[in-house]
BAPAKE-788200 format. One record per residue: residue number from 0; residue in one letter; chain; x, y, z of N, C-alpha, C in turn. Coordinates in Angstrom, 1 decimal. Layout:
N
+-----+----+----+--------+--------+--------+--------+--------+--------+--------+--------+--------+
|   i | aa | ch |    n.x |    n.y |    n.z |   ca.x |   ca.y |   ca.z |    c.x |    c.y |    c.z |
+-----+----+----+--------+--------+--------+--------+--------+--------+--------+--------+--------+
| NUM |  A |  A |      X |      Y |      Z |      X |      Y |      Z |      X |      Y |      Z |
...
+-----+----+----+--------+--------+--------+--------+--------+--------+--------+--------+--------+
***
This chain:
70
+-----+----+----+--------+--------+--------+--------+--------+--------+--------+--------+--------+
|   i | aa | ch |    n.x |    n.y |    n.z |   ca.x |   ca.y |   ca.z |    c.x |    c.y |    c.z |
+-----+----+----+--------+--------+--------+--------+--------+--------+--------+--------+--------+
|   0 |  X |  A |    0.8 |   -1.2 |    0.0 |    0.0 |    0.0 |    0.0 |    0.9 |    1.2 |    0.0 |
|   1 |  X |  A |    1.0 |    2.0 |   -0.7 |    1.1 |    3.7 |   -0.4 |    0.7 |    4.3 |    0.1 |
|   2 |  X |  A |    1.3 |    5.3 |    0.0 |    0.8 |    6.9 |    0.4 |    1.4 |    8.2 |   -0.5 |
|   3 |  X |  A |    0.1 |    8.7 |   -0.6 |    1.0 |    9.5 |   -1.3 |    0.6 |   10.7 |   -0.8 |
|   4 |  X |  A |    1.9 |   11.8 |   -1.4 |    2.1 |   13.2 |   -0.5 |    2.4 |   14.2 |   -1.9 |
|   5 |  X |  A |    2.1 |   15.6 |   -1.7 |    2.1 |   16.5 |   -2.8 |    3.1 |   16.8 |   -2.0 |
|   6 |  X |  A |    4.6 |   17.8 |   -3.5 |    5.5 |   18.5 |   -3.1 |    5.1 |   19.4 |   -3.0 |
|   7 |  X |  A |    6.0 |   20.0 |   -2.5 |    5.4 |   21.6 |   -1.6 |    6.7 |   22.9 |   -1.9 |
|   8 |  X |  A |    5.9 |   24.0 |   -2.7 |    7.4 |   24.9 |   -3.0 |    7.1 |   25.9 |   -2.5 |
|   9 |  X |  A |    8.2 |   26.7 |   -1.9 |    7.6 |   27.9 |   -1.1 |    9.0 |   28.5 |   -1.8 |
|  10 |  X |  A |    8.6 |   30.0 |   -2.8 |    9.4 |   31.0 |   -3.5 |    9.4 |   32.3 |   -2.4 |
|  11 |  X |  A |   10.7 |   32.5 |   -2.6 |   10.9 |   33.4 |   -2.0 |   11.9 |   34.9 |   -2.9 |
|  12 |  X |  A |   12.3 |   35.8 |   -2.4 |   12.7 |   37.0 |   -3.7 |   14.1 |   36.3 |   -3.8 |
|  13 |  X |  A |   14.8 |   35.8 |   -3.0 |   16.1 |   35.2 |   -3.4 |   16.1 |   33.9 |   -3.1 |
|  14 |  X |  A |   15.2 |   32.9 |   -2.9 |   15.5 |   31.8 |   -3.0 |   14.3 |   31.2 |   -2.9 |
|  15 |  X |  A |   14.3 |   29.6 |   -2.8 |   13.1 |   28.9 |   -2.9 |   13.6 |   27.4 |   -2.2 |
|  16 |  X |  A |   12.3 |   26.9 |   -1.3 |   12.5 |   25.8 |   -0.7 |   11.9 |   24.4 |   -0.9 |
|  17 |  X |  A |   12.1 |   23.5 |   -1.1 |   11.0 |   22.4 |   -1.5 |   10.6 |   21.3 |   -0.6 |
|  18 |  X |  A |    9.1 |   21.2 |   -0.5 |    9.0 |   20.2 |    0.8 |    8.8 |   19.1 |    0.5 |
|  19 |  X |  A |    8.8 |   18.1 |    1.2 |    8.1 |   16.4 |    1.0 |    7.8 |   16.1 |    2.3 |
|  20 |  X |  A |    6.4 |   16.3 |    2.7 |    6.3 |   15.8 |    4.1 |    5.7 |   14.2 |    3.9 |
|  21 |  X |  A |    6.1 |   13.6 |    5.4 |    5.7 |   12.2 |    5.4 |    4.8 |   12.1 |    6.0 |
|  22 |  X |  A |    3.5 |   11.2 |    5.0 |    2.4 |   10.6 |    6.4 |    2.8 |   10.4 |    7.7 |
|  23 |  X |  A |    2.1 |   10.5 |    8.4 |    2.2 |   10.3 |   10.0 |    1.9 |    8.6 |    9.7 |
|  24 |  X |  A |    1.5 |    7.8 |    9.1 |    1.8 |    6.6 |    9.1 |    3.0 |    6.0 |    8.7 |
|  25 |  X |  A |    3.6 |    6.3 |    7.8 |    5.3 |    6.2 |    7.1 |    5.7 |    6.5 |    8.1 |
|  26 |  X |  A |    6.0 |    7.8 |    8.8 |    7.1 |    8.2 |    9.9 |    7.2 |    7.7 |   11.3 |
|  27 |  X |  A |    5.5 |    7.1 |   11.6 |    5.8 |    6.4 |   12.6 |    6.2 |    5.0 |   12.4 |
|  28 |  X |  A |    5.8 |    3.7 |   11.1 |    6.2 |    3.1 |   10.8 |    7.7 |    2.8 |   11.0 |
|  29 |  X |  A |    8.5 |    4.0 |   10.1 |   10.2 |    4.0 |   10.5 |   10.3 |    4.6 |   11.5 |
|  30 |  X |  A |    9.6 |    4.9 |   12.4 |   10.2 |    4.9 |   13.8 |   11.1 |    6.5 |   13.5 |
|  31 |  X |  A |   10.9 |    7.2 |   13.0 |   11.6 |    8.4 |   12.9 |   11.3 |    8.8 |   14.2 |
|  32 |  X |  A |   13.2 |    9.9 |   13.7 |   13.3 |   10.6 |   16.2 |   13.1 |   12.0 |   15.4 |
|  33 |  X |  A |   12.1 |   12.8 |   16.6 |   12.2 |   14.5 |   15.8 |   13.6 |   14.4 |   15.5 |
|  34 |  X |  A |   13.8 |   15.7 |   14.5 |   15.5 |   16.3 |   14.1 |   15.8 |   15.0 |   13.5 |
|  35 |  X |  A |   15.4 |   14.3 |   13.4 |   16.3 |   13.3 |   13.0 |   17.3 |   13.8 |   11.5 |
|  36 |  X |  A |   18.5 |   13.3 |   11.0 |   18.9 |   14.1 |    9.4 |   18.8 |   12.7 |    9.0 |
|  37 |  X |  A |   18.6 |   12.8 |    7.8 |   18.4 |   11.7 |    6.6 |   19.4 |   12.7 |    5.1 |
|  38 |  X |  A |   19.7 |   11.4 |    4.5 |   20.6 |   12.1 |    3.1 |   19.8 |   11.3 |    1.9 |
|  39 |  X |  A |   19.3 |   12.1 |    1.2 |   18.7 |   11.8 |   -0.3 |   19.9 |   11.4 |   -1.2 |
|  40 |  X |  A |   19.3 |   10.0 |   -2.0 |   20.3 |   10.0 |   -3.1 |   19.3 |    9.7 |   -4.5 |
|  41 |  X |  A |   19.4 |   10.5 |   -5.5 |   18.8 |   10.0 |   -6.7 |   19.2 |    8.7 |   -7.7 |
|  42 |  X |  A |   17.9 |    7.7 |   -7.4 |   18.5 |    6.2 |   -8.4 |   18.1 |    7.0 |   -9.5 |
|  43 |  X |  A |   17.0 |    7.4 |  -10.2 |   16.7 |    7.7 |  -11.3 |   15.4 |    9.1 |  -11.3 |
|  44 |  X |  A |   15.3 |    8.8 |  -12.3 |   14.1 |   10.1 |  -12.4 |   12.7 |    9.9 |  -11.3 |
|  45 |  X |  A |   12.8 |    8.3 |  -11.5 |   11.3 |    8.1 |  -11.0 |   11.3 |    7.2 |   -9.2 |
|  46 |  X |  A |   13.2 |    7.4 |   -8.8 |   13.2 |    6.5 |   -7.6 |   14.5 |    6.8 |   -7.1 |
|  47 |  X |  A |   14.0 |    7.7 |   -5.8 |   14.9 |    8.7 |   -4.9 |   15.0 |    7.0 |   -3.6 |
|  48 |  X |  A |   16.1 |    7.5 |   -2.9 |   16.6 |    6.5 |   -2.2 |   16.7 |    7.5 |   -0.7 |
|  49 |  X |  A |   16.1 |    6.9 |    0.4 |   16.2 |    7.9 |    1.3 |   16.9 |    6.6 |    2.8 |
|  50 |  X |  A |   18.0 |    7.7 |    2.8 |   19.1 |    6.9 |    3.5 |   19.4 |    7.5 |    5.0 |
|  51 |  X |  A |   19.4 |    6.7 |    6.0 |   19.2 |    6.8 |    7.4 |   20.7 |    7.2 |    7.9 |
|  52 |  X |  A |   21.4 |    7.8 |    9.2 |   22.3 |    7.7 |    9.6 |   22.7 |    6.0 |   10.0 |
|  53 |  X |  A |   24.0 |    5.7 |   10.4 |   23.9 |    4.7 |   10.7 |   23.9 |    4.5 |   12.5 |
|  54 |  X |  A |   24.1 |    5.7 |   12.9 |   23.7 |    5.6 |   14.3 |   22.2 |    5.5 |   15.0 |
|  55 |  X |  A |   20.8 |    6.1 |   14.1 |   19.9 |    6.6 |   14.0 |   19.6 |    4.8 |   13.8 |
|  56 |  X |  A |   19.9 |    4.1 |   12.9 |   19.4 |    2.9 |   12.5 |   20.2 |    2.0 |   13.7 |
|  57 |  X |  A |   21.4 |    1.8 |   14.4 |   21.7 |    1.1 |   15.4 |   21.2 |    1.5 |   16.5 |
|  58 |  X |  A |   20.4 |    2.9 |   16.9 |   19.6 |    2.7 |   18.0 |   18.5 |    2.1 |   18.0 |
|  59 |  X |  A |   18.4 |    2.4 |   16.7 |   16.4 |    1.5 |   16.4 |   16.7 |    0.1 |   16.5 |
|  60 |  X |  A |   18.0 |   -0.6 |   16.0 |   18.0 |   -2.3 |   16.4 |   18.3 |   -2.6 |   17.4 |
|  61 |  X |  A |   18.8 |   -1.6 |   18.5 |   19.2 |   -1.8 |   20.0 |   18.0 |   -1.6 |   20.9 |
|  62 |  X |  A |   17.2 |   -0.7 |   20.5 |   15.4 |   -0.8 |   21.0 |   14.6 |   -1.7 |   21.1 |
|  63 |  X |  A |   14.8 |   -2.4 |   19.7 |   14.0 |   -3.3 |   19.1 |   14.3 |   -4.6 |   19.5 |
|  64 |  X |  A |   16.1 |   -5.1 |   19.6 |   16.4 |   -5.8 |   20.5 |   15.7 |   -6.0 |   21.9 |
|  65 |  X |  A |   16.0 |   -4.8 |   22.7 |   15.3 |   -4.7 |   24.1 |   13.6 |   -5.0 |   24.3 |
|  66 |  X |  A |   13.1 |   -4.8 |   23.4 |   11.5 |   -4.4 |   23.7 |   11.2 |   -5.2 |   22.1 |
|  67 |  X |  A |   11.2 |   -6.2 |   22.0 |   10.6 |   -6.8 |   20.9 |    9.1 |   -6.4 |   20.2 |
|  68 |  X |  A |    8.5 |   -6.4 |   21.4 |    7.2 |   -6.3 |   21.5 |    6.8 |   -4.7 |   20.6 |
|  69 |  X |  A |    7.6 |   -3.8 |   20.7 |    7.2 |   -2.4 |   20.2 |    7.4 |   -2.3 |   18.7 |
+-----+----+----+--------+--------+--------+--------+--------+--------+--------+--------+--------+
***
């Protein structure tokens, strides 16, 4: 199943910003921490790769170790 989300541009007189916000289902699924940083990499035109720190991802398997259940 998906979800899908509209990009979001906000122009400004000298610059411009672009958004992608995530369902609140996606973000709680990966277990995202506020602030968390993530690094975009482009596979192709039609399939972006969204890549975790690897500290961010070894706290989530040391959690998930501890508390199976969550």
């Amino acid at each position: 199943m998906g979800y899908s989300t509209k990009i979001q541009l906000i122009k400004r007189q000298k610059s411009e910003q672009w958004y992608v916000n995530f369902p609140a289902a996606v973000a709680q699924a990966a277990e995202f921490e506020q602030g968390e940083v993530v690094e975009w990499f482009i596979d192709d035109h039609q399939n972006f790769v969204l890549k975790r720190s690897n500290s961010a991802v070894a706290n989530l398997k040391k959690k998930l170790k501890t508390n199976p259940t969550t």
